[in-house]
LUMSE-902590 format. One record per residue (C-alpha): residue in three letters; x, y, z. Coordinates in steps of 0.1 Angstrom, whole numbers, plus 5000, padded with zeros to 4 digits. Layout:
BEGIN
ALAXYZ...
This chain:
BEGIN
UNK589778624403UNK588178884382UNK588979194369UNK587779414400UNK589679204422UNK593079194402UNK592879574396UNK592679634435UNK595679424441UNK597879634418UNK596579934434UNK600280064450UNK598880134489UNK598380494506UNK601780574521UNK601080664559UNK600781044567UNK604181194585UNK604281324616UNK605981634596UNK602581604577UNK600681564607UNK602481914620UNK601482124589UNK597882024591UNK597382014625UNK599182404623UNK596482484595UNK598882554568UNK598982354536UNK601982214517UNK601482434489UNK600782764505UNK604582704520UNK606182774483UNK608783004487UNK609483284460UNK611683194427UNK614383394444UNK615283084467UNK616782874440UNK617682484447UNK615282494476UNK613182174474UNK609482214482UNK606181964482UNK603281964463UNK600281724454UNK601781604421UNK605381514429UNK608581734448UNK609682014425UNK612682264427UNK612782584423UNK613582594387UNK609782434379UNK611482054376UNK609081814384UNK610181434394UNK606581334386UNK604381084406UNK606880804409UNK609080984433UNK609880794469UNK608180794497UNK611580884514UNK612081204494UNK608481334500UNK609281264534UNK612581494531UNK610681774514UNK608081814534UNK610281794565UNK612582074542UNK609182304537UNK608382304574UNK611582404588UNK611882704559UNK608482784565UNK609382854601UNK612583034592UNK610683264572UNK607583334581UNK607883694590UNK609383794560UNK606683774534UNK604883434538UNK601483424542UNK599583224569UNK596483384573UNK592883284582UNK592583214540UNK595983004542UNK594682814571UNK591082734551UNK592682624521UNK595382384543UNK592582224554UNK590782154524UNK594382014510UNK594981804536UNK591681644529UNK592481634493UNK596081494500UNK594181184519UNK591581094492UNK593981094461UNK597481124462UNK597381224423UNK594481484421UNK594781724394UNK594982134406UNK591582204393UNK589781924411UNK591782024441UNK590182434435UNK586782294431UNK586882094461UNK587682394480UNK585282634464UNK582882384474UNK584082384513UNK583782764515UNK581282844543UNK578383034535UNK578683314563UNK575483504568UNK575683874564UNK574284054597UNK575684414591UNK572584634572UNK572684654534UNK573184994534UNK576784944556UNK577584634530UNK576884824502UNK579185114511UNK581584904534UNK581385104560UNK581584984599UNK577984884609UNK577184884648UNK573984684638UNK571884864662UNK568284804660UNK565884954647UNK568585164629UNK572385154631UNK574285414640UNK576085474603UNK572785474587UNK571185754613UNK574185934609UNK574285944569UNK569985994570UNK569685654549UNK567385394549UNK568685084579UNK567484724563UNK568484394575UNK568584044556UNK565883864573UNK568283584587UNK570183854607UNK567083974624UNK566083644629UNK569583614647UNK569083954665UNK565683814681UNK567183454684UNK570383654709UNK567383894726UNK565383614739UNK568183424749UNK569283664772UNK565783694784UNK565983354796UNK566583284836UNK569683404845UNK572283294871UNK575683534880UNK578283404898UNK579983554931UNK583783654935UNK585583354945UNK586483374979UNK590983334983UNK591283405019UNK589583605047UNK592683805053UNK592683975016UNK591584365007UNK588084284996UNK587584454960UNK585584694949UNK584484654905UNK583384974900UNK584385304905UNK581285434917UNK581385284948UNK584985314958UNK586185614982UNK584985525015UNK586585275043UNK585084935037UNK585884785071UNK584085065091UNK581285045068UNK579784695063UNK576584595051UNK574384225051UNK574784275007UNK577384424988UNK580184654992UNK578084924968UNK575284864991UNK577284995018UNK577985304996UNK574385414986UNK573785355027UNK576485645033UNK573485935031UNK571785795060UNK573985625087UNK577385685075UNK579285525105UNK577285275119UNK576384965110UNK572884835102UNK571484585128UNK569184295125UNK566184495134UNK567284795106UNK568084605076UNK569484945059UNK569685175090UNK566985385071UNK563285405091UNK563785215123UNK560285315137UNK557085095127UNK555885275089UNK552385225098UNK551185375131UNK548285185148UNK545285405148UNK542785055148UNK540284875170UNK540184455168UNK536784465151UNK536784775133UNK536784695097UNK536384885067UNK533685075081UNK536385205108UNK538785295080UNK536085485055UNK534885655086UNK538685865085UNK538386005049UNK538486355047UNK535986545028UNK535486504994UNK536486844988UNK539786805000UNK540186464984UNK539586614955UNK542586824964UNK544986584973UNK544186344944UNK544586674924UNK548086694938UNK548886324933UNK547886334889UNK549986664890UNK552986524905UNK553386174911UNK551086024879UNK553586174852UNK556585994867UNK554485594871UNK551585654851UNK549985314862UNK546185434866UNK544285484840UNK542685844851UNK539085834834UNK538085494842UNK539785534880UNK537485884884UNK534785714872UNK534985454904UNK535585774928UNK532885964921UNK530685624922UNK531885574957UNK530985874966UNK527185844952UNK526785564973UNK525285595008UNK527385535039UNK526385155044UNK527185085007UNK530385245010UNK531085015039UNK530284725014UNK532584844988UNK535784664975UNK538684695005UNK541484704977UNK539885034961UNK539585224998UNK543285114999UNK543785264967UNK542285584974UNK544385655004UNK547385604994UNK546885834965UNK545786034996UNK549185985012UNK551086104985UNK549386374973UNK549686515007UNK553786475001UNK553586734979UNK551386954992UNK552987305003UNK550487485021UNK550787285055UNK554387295077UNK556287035074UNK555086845104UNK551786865101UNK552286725062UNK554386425076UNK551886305103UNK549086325078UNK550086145054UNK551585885075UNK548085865089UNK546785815051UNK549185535042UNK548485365082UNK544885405065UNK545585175030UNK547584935048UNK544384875071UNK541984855043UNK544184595020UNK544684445059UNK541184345066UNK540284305026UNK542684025032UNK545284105003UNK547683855008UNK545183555003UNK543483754977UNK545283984950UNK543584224922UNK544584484902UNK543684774926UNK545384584950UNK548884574932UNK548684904923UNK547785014961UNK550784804967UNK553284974941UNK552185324949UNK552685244990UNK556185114986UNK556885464971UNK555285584997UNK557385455021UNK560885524999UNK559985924997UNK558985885038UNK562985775047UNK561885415051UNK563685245021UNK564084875047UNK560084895049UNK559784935014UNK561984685001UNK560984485026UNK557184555017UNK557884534980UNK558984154984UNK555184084991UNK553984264962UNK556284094939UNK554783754949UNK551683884949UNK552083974909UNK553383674903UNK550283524918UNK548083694895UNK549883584868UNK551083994858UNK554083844845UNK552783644818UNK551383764784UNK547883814788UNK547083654757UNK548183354772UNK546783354806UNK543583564801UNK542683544765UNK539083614763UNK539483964780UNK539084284769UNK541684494751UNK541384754779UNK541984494807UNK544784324788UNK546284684785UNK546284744826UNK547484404833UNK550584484812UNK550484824827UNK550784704862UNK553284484853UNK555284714839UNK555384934872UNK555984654897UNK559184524872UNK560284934863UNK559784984906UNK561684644914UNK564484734890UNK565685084896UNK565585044936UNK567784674933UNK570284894912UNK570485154943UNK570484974969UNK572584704945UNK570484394957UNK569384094935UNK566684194914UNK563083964913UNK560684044883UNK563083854859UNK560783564848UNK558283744825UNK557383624783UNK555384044788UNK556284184754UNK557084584754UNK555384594718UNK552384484732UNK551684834747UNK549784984724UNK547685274718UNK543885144715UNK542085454698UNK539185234692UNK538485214730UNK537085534750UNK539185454776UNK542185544759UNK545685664776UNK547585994765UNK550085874739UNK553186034751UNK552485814785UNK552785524762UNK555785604745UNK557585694783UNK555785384790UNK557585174767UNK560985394772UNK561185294808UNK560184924802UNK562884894776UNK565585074797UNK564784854829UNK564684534809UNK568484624798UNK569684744834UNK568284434852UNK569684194823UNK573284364829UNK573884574858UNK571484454888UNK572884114889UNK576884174887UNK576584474912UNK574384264938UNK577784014943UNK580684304936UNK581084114906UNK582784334875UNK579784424852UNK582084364821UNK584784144816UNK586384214789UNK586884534768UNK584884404741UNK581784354760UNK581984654776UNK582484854741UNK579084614734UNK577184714763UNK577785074759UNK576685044724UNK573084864733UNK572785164761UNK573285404731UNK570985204712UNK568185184739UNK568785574741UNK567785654702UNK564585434705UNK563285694735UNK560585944713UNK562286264703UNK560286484733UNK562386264759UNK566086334742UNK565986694739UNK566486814774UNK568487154771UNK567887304802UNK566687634787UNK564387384764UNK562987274796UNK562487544814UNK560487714786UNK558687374778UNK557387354821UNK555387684810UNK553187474790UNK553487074800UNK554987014833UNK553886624827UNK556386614797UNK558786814815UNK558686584840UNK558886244826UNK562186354807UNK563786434837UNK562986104852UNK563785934824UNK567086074813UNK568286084847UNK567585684853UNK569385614818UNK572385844826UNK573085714856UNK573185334849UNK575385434817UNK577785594842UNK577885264867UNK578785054828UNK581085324824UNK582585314858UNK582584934856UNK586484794860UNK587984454859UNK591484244853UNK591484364816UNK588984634816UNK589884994825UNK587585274842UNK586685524812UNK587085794832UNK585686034805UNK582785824801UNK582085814837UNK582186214839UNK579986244810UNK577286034821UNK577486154854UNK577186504845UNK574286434823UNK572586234852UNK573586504878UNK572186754855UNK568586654857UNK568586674896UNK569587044894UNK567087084866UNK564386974888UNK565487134915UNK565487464899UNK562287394884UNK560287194909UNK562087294943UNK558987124963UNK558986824946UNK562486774944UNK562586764981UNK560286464986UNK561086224956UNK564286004977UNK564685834944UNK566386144927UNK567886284959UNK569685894962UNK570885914925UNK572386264923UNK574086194958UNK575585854944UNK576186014911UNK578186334929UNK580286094951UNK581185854917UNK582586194905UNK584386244935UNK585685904936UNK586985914897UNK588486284903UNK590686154933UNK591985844914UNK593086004887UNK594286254905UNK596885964920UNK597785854888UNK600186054856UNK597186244848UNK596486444877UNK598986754867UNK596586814838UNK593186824859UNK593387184864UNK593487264827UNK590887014815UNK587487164814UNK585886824817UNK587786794853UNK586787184862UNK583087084849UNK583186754874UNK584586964903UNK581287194897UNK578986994897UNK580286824932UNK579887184943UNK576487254931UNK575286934945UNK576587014977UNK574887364977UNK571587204971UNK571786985000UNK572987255026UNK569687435018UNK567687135020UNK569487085054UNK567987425064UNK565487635071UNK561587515082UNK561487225057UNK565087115069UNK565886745062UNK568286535082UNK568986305051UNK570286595036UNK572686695065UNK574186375067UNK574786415025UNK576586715033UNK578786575055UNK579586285038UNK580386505005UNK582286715029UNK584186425041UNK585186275008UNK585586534984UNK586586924997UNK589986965008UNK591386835043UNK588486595041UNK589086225049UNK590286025023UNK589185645018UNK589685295015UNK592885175031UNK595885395040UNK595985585013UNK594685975018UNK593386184984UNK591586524985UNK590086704958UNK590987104951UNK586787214948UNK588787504925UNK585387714925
């Protein structure tokens, strides 16, 4: 036997680990970090070099297995005794445990200082995502991109270590991947069926009952609040036909060009349409687009007949709604024409065969008649009509970068592709988060960034249109990641208070990235600002009012563990509120026809109404009468009311509006009916 051999068999063996061990690991606390203080004399305790008393005795590294077994067993039980009055057993405690335990089963006998390097070794090396300016001056850091909040506060220069950005992006396009929510689980048929969010409570669920979700049902409430929608009227909004049938069999294009008006009054209308409707979706590009219309109106009548189907299309429905916001004609007369406009570029795409063969100018004669149809009170046609243009840009290929799919094009076509993409995905968005439906441009690798400024080319777009561009793409990309998808099932659209603090924080975020033009929106700013630039004027209010409002439905948001932020709420709903009245004071006409404004402020008023009368049930209702942010909230109810009773009347009255009356009426002034359930609530107006 050699000398190896021998010294390996007088090697004493490893005594098994306890179960009292076993316990102490397992708990994450280490033998040593269970010393009591030199108060607690004759108390035996364990350590890696032998069992030692209080009075520093040591019985060196010959003693029993037994009475290791006994002290150990002696520090668990006073570690457990005493634990709440001055040991430690904190994350630190619990690291170091682990790295003794380790320790204890390699060598029995290891000397303290190996023991300390081993566990300087084992510390992890956590990397440092909060900005060096925050770590330098240990301060909370938000980490909001491209600047935190501590560092815009304090004026100072926001830096990140490059593995925290790399993080950031790593999180971003994560949650950019497909996404898939799941519904409510269903306990029995007989249960109250609940309602997540504040903003769509108040109203009796059973009378009111829609083919999607209970907030569905509430956004439905300014058009047919007490009947319910039929297979034929998927939203009980338009029933009639949108397009009437002014066409022969064998008509064509030629039959369709042979209605435009003269060119003189197209110039008009299209006059009316860049005035009004451009600055809110700036999809055309207006040089290159005049450029084709005056072309097609050199050419003689048998080449126009020749010409492209999906720019006729175009050119009417710019018609259409540029005759929506005309004011010289009555009311009538402006319906029927442009309803004979739109009828007009749904015949051209119609024999141009559009849904076989997709373009640009088709798409965007798509996007701009499914507005069409929203400001005409037929929201079913246009969802329903805005399905097909979402397949068709997928078709195309819109949704993918154009670098990838059409590389060898032209920085100015590369530029509308993304342009049109961004309108179908910012038109898709906003109306799934009214009418709180399940969102479909959600599969897109379309950067934001990418939408650039080009000064090289001729062609080249107004910069602030870019920069609302890019605000609006940004905000929709956030609202359909977290808001379209939870409110389409009635799911809760935070779970926990965390998140919800998170998701309020990455609104704020999104908010300080909009240029400075679009966040200064004083009401007197504005009003002296639409002397000058209208378009700017304009684009903030449309803007500011889609961001407040989908920051009051986070807001509003409720679950198990997550409360309503009733404060929250208000503010963003007076913020969002606000720019209605703004735009009513300032563009009365055009407030009238834009149903995308009208639907918000109404949801927005009867989410304040809704808050008011719940915390009016609870221990703070004595005190709404004092606080100004309740007075403030009752106002604005009030206002919006007023607004719609003179919409309601006079030459250019609108029913839509009546039935918004009523249903304010009915849920928030006194006497009016209360909602869900048995339980009645009415609000004191106060003004």
């Amino acid at each position: 036997m050699d000398h190896d051999a021998a010294s390996r068999l007088r090697r004493p063996r490893q005594p098994p680990q306890t179960q009292q061990q076993s316990l102490v690991w397992q708990a994450g606390v280490s033998e040593s970090s269970l010393t009591p203080s030199p108060a607690e004399s004759g108390t035996i305790y364990a350590s890696s070099t032998g069992v030692h008393n209080s009075n520093g005795n040591s019985n060196g590294a010959g003693t029993s297995y037994r009475r290791r077994r006994r002290s150990t067993l002696v520090d668990v039980e006073d570690s457990i005794a005493v634990r709440g009055d001055g040991y430690s057993n904190g994350a630190g405690d619990v690291k170091h445990a682990r790295s003794a335990s380790a320790e204890d089963g390699d060598s029995d006998g290891a000397s303290p200082t190996t023991a300390e390097h081993q566990r300087k070794k084992q510390k992890r090396n956590k990397p440092t995502l909060s900005c060096f300016e925050c770590v330098g001056r240990k301060t909370k850091c938000d980490r909001g991109r491209p600047h935190c909040l501590a560092c815009i506060k304090r004026q100072t220069k926001c830096e990140y270590a490059h593995v925290a950005n790399v993080l950031e992006e790593t999180t971003r396009s994560a949650a950019n991947e497909r996404r898939m929510t799941k519904g409510p689980k269903k306990k029995g048929d007989a249960l109250k069926p609940t309602i997540p969010n504040a903003a769509d409570r108040g109203f009796n669920v059973n009378r009111l009952k829609a083919l999607g979700s209970v907030s569905t049902s509430t956004g439905l409430l300014s058009n047919v609040p007490y009947s319910a929608p039929g297979s034929s009227n998927v939203f009980g909004i338009g029933s009639e036909h949108p397009f009437a049938n002014y066409w022969t069999c064998d008509g064509g294009l030629p039959e369709v060009i042979s209605v435009l008006p003269e060119k003189v009054q197209s110039d008009i209308l299209l006059t009316r349409y860049f005035e009004c409707v451009d600055p809110v979706y700036p999809m055309l590009h207006r040089q290159t687009f005049y450029a084709d219309y005056e072309h097609f109106w050199s050419l003689s009548r048998p080449e126009k007949d020749q010409a492209d189907g999906a720019f006729v299309a175009l050119i009417f429905v710019m018609l259409a709604l540029g005759t929506q916001f005309v004011t010289s004609t009555s009311p009538r007369e402006r319906k029927q024409t442009a309803e004979f406009y739109a009828s007009a570029s749904n015949q051209a795409l119609r024999v141009s065969s559009y849904l076989s063969i997709a373009s640009i100018r088709s798409i965007q004669a798509m996007v701009l008649i499914t507005y069409f149809l929203i400001n005409d009170n037929h929201a079913s046609d246009g969802w329903a009509f805005g399905g097909v243009l979402m397949r068709q840009a997928y078709a195309m290929g819109l949704h993918r970068d154009p670098n990838i799919v059409v590389p060898d094009a032209s920085p100015f076509e590369k530029q509308q592709r993304r342009k049109v993409w961004q309108a179908v995905l910012l038109q898709d968005t906003f109306l799934t988060v009214l009418l709180s439906l399940p969102p479909s441009a959600t599969h897109t690798d379309v950067s934001v960034d990418d939408l650039k400024q080009d000064d090289a080319s001729i062609a080249t777009d107004d910069p602030t249109d870019t920069d609302y561009i890019k605000s609006s793409w940004t905000l929709a990309n956030l609202v359909q990641e977290t808001i379209c998808s939870p409110r389409s099932l009635d799911v809760p659209i935070c779970t926990t208070v965390r998140q919800k603090s998170k998701l309020v924080q990455d609104f704020r975020t999104v908010y300080r990235t909009f240029p400075t033009v679009f966040r200064y929106w004083d009401p007197q700013v504005l009003t002296e600002m639409a002397q000058s630039n209208k378009r700017v004027v304009r684009q903030t209010l449309f803007l500011c009012s889609n961001y407040f409002h989908n920051l009051m439905l986070v807001h509003a948001s409720e679950s198990a563990d997550v409360p309503v932020n009733v404060r929250g709420t208000l503010e963003a709903a007076h913020d969002a509120i606000t720019a209605f009245f703004i735009l009513f004071q300032l563009f009365e006409a055009e407030a009238r026809v834009w149903w995308v404004f009208n639907h918000r402020a109404f949801l927005e008023a009867l989410c304040i109404g809704n808050v008011l009368r719940e915390v009016a049930r609870g221990e703070e209702g004595g005190s709404m009468g004092e606080d100004p942010l309740f007075i403030r909230a009752r106002s604005d109810i009030a206002r919006m009311i007023e607004i719609m009773e003179i919409m309601s009347q006079g030459e250019q009255a609108s029913e839509t509006a009546r039935t918004r009356v009523q249903v304010l009426s009915e849920l928030l002034l006194p006497g009016g009916r209360g909602g869900e359930g048995d339980g009645m609530y009415t609000i004191g107006m106060g003004v």
